[in-house]
Structure formats: C-alpha cells, structure tokens
N, C-alpha and C positions, 0 to 999 in steps of 0.2 A: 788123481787130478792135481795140479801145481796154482796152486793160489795167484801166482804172478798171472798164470795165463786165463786165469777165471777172470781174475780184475782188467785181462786186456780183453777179451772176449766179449767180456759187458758192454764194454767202452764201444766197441765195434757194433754191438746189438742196437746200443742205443744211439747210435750215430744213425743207420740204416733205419730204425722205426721210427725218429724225426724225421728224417730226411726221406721217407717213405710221405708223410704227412703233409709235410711242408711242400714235396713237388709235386705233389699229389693235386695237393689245392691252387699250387700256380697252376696247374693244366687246366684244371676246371674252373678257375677264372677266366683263362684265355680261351677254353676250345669250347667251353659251355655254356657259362654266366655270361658272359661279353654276347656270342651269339646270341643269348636268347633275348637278352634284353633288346638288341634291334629289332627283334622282331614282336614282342610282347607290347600291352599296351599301356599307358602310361601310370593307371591306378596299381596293377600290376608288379612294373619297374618302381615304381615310387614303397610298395610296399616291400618290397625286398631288400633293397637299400636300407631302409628302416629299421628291418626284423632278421635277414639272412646275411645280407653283407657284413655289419660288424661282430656276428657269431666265426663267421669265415676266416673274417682276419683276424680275431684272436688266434684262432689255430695255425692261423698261414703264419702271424711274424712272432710268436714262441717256437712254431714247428724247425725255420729258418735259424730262431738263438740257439737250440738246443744241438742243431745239427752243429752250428757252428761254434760252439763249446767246447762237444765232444770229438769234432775231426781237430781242432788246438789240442787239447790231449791226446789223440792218437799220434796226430804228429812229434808231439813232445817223446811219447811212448818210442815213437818208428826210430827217431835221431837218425843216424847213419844210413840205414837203408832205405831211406826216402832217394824217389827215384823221379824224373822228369815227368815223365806222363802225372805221377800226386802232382808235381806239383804246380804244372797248367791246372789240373782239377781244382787245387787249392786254391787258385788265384780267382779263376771264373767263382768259385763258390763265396767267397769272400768278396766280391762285387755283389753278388749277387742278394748278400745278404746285409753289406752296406744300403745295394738301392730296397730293399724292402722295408729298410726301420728309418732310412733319411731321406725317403724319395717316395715311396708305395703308399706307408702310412700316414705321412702328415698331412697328405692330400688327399688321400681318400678320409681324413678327419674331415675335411673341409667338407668335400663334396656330402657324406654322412650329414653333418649337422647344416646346411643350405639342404638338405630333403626333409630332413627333421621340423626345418622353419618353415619350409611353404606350406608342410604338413598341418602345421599349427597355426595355417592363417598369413602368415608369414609373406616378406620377399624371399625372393633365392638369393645367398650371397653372390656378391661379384664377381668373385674370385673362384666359386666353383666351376665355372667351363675351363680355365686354365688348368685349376690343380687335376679334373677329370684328365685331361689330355696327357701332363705329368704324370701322373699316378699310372695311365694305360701307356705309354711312351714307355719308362722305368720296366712295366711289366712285359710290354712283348718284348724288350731287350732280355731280362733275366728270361724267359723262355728260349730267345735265340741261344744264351749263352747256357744253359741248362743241358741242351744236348752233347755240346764236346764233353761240358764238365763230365756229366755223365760216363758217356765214353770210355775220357782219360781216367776215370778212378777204376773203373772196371780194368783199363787197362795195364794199369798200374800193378796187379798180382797175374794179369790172364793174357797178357799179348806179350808177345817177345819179339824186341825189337829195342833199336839204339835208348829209346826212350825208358827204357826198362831198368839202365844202369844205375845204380845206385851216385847220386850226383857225389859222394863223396870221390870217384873211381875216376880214372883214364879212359880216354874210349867214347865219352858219352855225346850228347845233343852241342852240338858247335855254336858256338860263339854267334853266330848270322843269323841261326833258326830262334836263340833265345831273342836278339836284340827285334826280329821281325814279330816275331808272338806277341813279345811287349806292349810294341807299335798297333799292331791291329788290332788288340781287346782293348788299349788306352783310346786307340779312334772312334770303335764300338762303343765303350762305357762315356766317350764324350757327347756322343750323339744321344745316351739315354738321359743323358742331363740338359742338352739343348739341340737337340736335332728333332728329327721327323722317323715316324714310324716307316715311312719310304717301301718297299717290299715287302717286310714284316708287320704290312697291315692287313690282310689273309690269315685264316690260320695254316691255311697249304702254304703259303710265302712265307714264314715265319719259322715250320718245318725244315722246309728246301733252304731256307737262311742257315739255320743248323747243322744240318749236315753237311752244308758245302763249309762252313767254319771247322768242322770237325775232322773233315778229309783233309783241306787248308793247312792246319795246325801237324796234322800226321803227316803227309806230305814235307813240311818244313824240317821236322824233328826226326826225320827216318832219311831223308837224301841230300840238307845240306849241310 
C-alpha cells in the first residue's frame, strides 16, 4: 500500500462520512422536523427547539465545515483531473455551505433564543418570525441544490459524458452551458437570500425542484 494513496483515501473517507452527516440532517430537517412540527403541538414544538434543535445543528453546520474542508483538499489533491461535472458539484456545495453558517445559523440563533425567552417568562423576540422564514428559505434552497450536487459528484468518476473531461483538455463543456449554469444557480442562490420558497415549499416540490435542476444542468453540459 502507497502512503500518498492512504493519505488520499482518508481525505475522500472523511469527505463522504461529513458529508453523509451533514446531508443527512438537511433532509431530516426538511422532510421530518419541519413536517412534524406543523403538526405537533405547541409545548411539544417549543420543547424541541430548546433541547433537539441546537443538538441538530451542531452537527448539521461542523458536518457542512468538515465536508467542506476536505472536498478543498481533495481538490487541491485532484489539480488537473478535475472535470466539469466536480466542478458544478463544487460550486452548488460551496453555496450550500456558505448559506448554512451565514444564512441557516444566525437565524435559527435567533429563533433558538426568542423560544428559550417565552420559555423563561419572557416575550418572543421580534425578529424571530423573519429570521424562521430565512433560516427555512436558505434550507429548502440548499435541499434543492443538494440533489444535482449530489448527482454531479457521483458523476464526476461514474458517468461518461462531455462533462467528464478533464477541464484542463479540448473537447469539453462550451462556453454557453458554463455562462447558463452560472446564471441559474446565481438566480437560485438569489432567491435563498431574498426570495420565496415558491414550489419548494412541499417536500415533493422541492424534490421535483431538484431533479428538474439536475436534468437542466446535464442537459446544458452534455448538448450545448
């Protein structure tokens, strides 16, 4: 066994069991926690916010650094052979893990400590029904964008196709499909900063959001 490829193999282990972690608990934020709390009752909701939410997101936004650490090191690692499909993946992940530490967490600090106050007697701060809308805005975006990521990194060693070209090479993803990809995840990530949840307020809408971005994306970088 060759030491260079033990220290790349780790690198790649521990990318995968963050990043197992961390999407792990966006999904069960969006397809579980969120559902349930509409339907649960208010002593209930109020004590989980309390006691289970910021256990959650401990793990959700170290799960999200550590991914995003070690996929900089893999990349640093790949140099050359980094190929189109990484590096869509790269980009959606890197939003993704911008809006969870400047956008996910500061405001579910808020909403956290306005449940903690009514708790104690307290008013609810003013400011927590916005930061909740933020903080769940921010999250079903990183959900939508979670599935091409996904996808592109899978496809990035497992699919063949123009996207597969090492971007160093001739031949590869055209100039139109890069400057559209850009445009559409820069529109997307606008709207998780001040837009509306719009059809990815469902968890089946938010899904079907996904996949139609990720066919979109492949589509773009495979025929024009």
């Amino acid at each position: 066994m060759e030491f260079e490829n033990l220290i790349s193999y780790l690198f790649r282990w521990i990318h995968f069991f963050a990043g197992v972690a961390w999407i792990g608990l966006l999904y069960y934020f969006n397809f579980v926690q969120t559902e349930y709390f509409k339907e649960t009752d208010a002593a209930a909701k109020s004590s989980a916010i309390s006691k289970l939410v910021p256990r959650a997101l401990w793990w959700f936004r170290w799960g999200a650094m550590l991914t995003f650490l070690s996929g900089l090191a893999l990349a640093g690692y790949m140099a050359s052979a980094i190929n189109y499909y990484i590096v869509v993946g790269m980009l959606l992940g890197t939003l993704m893990f911008l809006n969870v530490w400047l956008i996910i967490w500061p405001n579910q600090q808020t909403v956290i400590a306005s449940n903690n106050q009514v708790i104690g007697g307290g008013e609810a701060l003013p400011e927590a029904a916005g930061s909740l809308g933020k903080a769940g805005l921010a999250s079903r975006t990183n959900t939508l964008f979670s599935i091409p990521m996904l996808f592109f990194m899978g496809a990035s060693a497992h699919l063949s196709g123009v996207g597969r070209i090492p971007i160093t090479s001739e031949g590869g993803t055209s100039l139109l499909a890069i400057i559209l990809t850009l445009v559409i995840i820069a529109a997307l990530q606008l709207n998780a900063i001040k837009g509306k949840t719009g059809p990815m307020t469902s968890v089946v809408g938010v899904i079907h959001c996904g996949i139609g971005l990720a066919a979109a994306l492949l589509i773009m970088i495979e025929f024009l």
